[in-house]
C-alpha positions as CSV (number, residue, x, y, z in Angstrom):
1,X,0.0,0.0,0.0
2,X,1.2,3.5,-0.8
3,X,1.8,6.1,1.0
4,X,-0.8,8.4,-0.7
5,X,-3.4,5.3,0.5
6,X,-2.0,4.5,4.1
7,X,-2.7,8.5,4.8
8,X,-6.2,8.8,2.9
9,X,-7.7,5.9,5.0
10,X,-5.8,7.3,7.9
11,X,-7.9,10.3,7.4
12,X,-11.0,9.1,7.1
13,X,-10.3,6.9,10.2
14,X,-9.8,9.9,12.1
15,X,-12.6,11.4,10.8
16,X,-15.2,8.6,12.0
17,X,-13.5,8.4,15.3
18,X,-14.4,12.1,15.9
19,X,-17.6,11.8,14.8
20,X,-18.2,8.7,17.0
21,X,-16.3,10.0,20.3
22,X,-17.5,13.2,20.6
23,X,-20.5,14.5,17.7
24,X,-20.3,16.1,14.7
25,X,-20.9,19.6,15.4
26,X,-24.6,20.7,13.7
27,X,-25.3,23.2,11.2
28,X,-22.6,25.8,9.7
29,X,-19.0,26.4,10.8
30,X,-18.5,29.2,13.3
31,X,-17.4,32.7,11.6
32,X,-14.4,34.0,13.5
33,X,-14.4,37.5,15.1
34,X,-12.1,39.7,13.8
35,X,-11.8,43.4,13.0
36,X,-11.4,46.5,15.2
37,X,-13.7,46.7,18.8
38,X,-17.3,47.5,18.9
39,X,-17.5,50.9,19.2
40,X,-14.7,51.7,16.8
41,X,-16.8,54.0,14.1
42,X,-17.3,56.5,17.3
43,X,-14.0,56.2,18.3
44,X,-13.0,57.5,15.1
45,X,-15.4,60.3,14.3
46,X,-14.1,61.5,17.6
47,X,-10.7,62.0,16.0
48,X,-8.4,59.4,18.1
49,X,-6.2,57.5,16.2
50,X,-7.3,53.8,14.4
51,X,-7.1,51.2,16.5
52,X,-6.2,49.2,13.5
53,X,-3.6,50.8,12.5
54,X,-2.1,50.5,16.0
55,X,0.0,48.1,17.7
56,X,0.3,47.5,21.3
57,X,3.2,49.5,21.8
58,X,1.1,52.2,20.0
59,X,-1.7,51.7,21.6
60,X,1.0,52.1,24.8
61,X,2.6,55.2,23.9
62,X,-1.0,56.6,22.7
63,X,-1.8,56.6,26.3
64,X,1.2,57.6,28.0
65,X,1.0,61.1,26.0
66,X,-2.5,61.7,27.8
67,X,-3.3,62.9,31.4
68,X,-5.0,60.5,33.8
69,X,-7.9,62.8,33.8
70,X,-8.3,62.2,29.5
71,X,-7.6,58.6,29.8
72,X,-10.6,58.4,32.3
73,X,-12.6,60.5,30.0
74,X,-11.8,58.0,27.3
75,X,-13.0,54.8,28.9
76,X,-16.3,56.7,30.7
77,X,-16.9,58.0,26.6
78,X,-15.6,54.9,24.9
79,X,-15.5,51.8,27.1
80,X,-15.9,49.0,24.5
81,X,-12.4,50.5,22.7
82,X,-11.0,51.1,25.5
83,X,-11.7,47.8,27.3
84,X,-10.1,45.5,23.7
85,X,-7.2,47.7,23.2
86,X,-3.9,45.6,24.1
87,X,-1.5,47.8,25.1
88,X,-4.0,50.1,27.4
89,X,-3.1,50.5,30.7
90,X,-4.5,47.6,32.8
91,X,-6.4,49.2,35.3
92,X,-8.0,51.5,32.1
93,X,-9.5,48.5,30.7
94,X,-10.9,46.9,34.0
95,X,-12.9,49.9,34.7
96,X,-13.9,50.7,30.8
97,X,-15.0,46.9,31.0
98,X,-16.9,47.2,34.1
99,X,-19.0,49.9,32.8
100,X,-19.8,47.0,30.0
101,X,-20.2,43.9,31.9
102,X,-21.8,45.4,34.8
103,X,-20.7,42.4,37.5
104,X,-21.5,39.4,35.1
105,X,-18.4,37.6,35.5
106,X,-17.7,37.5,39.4
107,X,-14.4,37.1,41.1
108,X,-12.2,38.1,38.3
109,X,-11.3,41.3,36.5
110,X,-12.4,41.1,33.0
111,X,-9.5,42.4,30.6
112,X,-11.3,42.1,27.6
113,X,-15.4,41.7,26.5
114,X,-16.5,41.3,22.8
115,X,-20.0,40.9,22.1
116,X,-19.8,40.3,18.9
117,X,-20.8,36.4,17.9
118,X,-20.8,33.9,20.7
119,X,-19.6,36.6,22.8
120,X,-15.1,36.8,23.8
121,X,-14.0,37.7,27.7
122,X,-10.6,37.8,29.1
123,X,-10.6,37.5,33.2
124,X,-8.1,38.3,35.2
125,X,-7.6,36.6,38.8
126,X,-4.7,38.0,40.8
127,X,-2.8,41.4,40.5
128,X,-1.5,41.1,36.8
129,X,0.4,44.1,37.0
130,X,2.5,42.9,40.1
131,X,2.7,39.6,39.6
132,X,6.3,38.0,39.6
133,X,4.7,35.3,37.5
134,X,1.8,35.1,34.9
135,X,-0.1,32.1,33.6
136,X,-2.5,32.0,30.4
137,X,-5.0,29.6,29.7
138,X,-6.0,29.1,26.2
139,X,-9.4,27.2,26.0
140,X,-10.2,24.6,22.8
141,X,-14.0,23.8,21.7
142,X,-17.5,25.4,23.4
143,X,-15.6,28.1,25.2
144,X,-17.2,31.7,25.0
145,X,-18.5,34.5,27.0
146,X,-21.7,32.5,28.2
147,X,-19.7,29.4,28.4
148,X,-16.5,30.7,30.3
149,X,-17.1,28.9,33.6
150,X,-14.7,25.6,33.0
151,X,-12.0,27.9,31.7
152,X,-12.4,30.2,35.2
153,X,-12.1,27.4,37.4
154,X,-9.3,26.0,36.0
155,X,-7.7,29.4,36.2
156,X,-8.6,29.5,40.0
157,X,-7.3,26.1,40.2
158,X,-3.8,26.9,38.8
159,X,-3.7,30.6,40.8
160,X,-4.5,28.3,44.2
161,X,-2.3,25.5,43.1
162,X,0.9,28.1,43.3
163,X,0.0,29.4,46.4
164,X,-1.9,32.5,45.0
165,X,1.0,33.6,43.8
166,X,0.7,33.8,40.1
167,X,-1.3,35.8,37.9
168,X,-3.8,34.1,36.0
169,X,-5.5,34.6,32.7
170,X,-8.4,33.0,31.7
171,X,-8.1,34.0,27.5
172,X,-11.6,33.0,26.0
173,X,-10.3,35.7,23.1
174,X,-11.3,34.1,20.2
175,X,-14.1,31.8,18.4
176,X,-13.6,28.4,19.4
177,X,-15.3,25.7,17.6
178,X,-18.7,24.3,19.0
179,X,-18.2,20.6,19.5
180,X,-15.8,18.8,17.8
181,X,-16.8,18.7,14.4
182,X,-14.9,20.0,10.8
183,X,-14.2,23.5,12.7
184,X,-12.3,21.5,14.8
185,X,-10.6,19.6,12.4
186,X,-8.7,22.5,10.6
187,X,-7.1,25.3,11.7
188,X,-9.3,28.0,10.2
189,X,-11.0,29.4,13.6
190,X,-7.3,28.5,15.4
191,X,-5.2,31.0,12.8
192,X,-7.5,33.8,13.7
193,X,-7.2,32.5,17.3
194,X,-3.3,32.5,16.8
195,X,-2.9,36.6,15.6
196,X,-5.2,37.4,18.9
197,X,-3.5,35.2,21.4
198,X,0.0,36.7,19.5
199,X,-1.4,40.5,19.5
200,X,-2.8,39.8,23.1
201,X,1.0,38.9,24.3
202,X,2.6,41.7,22.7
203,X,0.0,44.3,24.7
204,X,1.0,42.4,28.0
205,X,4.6,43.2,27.3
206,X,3.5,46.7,26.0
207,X,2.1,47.5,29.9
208,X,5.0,45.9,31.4
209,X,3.3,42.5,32.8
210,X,5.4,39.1,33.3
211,X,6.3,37.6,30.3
212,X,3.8,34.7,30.5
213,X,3.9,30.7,31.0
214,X,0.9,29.7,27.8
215,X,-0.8,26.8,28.3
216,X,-3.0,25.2,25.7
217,X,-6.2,22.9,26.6
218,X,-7.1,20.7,23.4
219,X,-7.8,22.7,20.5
220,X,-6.5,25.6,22.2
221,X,-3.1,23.8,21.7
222,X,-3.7,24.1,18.1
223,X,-4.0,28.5,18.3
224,X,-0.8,28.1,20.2
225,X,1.0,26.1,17.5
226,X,0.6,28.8,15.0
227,X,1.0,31.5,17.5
228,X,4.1,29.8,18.9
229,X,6.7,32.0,16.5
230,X,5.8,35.2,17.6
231,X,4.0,34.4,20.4
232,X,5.9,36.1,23.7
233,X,5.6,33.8,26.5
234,X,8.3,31.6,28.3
235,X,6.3,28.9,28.5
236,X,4.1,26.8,25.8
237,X,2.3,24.3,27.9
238,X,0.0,22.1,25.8
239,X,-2.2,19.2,27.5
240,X,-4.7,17.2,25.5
241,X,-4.0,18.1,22.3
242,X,-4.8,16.8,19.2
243,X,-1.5,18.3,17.9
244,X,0.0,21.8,17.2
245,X,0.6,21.7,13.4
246,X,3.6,21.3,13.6
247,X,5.7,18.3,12.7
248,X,8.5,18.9,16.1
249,X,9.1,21.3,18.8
250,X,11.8,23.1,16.9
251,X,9.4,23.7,13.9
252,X,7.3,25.6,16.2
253,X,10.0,28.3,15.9
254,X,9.7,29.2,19.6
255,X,12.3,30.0,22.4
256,X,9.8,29.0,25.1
257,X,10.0,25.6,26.2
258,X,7.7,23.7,25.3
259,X,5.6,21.0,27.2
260,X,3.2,18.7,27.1
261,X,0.9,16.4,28.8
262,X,-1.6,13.8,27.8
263,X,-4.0,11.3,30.3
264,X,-4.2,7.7,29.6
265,X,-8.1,8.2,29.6
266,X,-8.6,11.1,27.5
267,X,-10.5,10.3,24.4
268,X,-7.8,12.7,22.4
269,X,-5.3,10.0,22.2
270,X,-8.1,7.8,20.0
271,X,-7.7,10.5,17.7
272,X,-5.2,9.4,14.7
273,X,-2.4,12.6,14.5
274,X,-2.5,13.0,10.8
275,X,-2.6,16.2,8.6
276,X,-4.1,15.8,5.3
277,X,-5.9,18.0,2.6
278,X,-6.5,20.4,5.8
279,X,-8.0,17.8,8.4
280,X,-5.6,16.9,11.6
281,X,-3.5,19.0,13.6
282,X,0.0,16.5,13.1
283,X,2.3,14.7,15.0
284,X,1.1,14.5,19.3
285,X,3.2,16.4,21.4
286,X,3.6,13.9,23.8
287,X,5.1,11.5,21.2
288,X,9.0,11.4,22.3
289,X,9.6,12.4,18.6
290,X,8.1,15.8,19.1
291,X,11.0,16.9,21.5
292,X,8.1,18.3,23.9
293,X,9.2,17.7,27.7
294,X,6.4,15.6,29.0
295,X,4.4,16.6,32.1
296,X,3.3,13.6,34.4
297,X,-0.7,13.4,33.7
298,X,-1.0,9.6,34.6
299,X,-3.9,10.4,37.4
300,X,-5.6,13.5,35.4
301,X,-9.1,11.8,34.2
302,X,-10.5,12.4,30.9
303,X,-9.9,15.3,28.7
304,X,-11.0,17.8,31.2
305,X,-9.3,16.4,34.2
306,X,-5.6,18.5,33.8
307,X,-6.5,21.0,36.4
308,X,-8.2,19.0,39.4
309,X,-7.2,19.0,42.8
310,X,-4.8,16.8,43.7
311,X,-3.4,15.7,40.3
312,X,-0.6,15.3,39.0
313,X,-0.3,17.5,36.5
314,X,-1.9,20.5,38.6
315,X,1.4,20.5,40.2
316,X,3.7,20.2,37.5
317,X,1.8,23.3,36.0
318,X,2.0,25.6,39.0
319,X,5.8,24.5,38.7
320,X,6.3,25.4,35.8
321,X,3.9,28.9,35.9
322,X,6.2,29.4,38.6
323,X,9.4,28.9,37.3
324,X,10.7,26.2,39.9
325,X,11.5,23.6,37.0
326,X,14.0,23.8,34.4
């Protein structure tokens, strides 16, 4: 059999064990939300600069040329630009989001609230600006703004896990697929993931945050793979993943280290790690050939299990999130 043949049937093999482990996902793919903030058209017609024509450093050095009484007038008069801009000051965007959210997401400061679609929210637990340390949790499939609660608590998990000593980011900033259906099987919603998770990176280094420890739940680990180049972080964590779209760790182009993690009961590893005419993610991270260092997940249970009390790999994450491993 060639090797044309051996990866066609591959594909299709991996195909029905997706639609038989989890569901095909109904109706149309998701459309990815992308563009400037809501709000944006306002923003403009009142003479302040494009926000698309800004990076975070920009965005940065925008607000450090005003007074803190204009940059107060600016979130009270704009709060849904003022809440999305990376590279606004941090404690800018909590309040500008505040006015927005209005207490809906409890216990965290919410760095970031889109609307638009299923609805995007970055929370915040911990003091971002003074953490030592910061930890970000990218989220894979059925992740949004009404469905944020299993990415929270596995922030709180990993922020009690080090002792409340590291920042942590709960990133539901982009469109995640619903389910795990084609959506999930390419990386169309994962490269517009990638440039948000990438832009979102640069604005923490734009307001002088920690450089971060990343780490990538399931098809999460898939936005991080094609972040990974220009993604700033010190970390790349990936756990559950159906692969990262890349064929090794050094053809990630990173300097983070990389790591990764996979339970012996999560249904992930009945997924075949192919990538053909656009399906699959590639090679498992865990897979010795990846050059990933592995993180001990041998007690974590299922494919939502990383993050529980008690486990395993709970504790090699706060390790790493803190730095204690090399």
């Amino acid at each position: 059999m060639g090797r044309m043949s051996r990866t066609l049937i591959t594909t299709a093999v991996m195909a029905g064990v997706i639609a038989g482990t989890a569901g095909w996902a109904s109706g149309t793919g998701q459309e990815a939300v992308t563009g400037a903030p809501v709000g944006t058209e306002a923003w403009r017609a009142a003479g302040l600069p494009d926000p698309e024509r800004m990076d975070p450093a920009g965005v940065a050095r925008f607000f450090a040329g005003l007074s803190p009484v204009r940059r107060r007038e600016l979130a009270a008069s704009h709060p849904t630009v003022v809440g999305n801009l990376d590279g606004a000051p941090l404690d800018l965007r909590y309040e500008a989001n505040a006015r927005s959210v209005r207490g809906e997401f409890g216990g965290a400061r919410v760095l970031a609230h889109d609307p638009r679609g299923r609805g995007q929210v970055v929370l915040v637990y911990g003091d971002l600006a003074r953490a030592e340390h910061v930890a970000v949790l990218v989220p894979g499939s059925d992740v949004d703004a009404n469905r944020v609660q299993p990415l929270a608590d596995m922030a709180v998990a990993l922020r009690r896990a080090t002792g409340g000593r590291t920042a942590v980011i709960a990133w539901a900033g982009y469109t995640t697929p619903v389910g795990v259906g084609l959506d999930a099987a390419t990386d169309r919603l994962a490269g517009v993931g990638a440039d948000r998770l990438a832009r979102f990176a640069d604005g923490l280094a734009a307001v002088g945050a920690a450089e971060p420890s990343v780490f990538c739940h399931s098809y999460g680990s898939v936005v991080c793979g094609l972040a990974a180049h220009r993604l700033k972080a010190k970390d790349l964590v990936v756990f559950g993943s159906p692969g990262m779209r890349a064929e090794n760790a050094a053809a990630l182009g990173t300097s983070a280290r990389v790591w990764a993690a996979k339970a012996p009961t999560d249904w992930i590893d009945r997924v075949p790690n192919v990538e053909f005419a656009g399906l699959g993610h590639g090679t498992d991270p865990t897979d010795p050939a990846f050059g990933a260092r592995v993180v001990p997940a041998g007690d974590a249970r299922g494919h939502g299990g990383y993050l529980a009390p008690g486990t395993s790999s709970l504790r090699a994450f706060a390790r790493i999130a803190e730095g204690d491993v090399r």
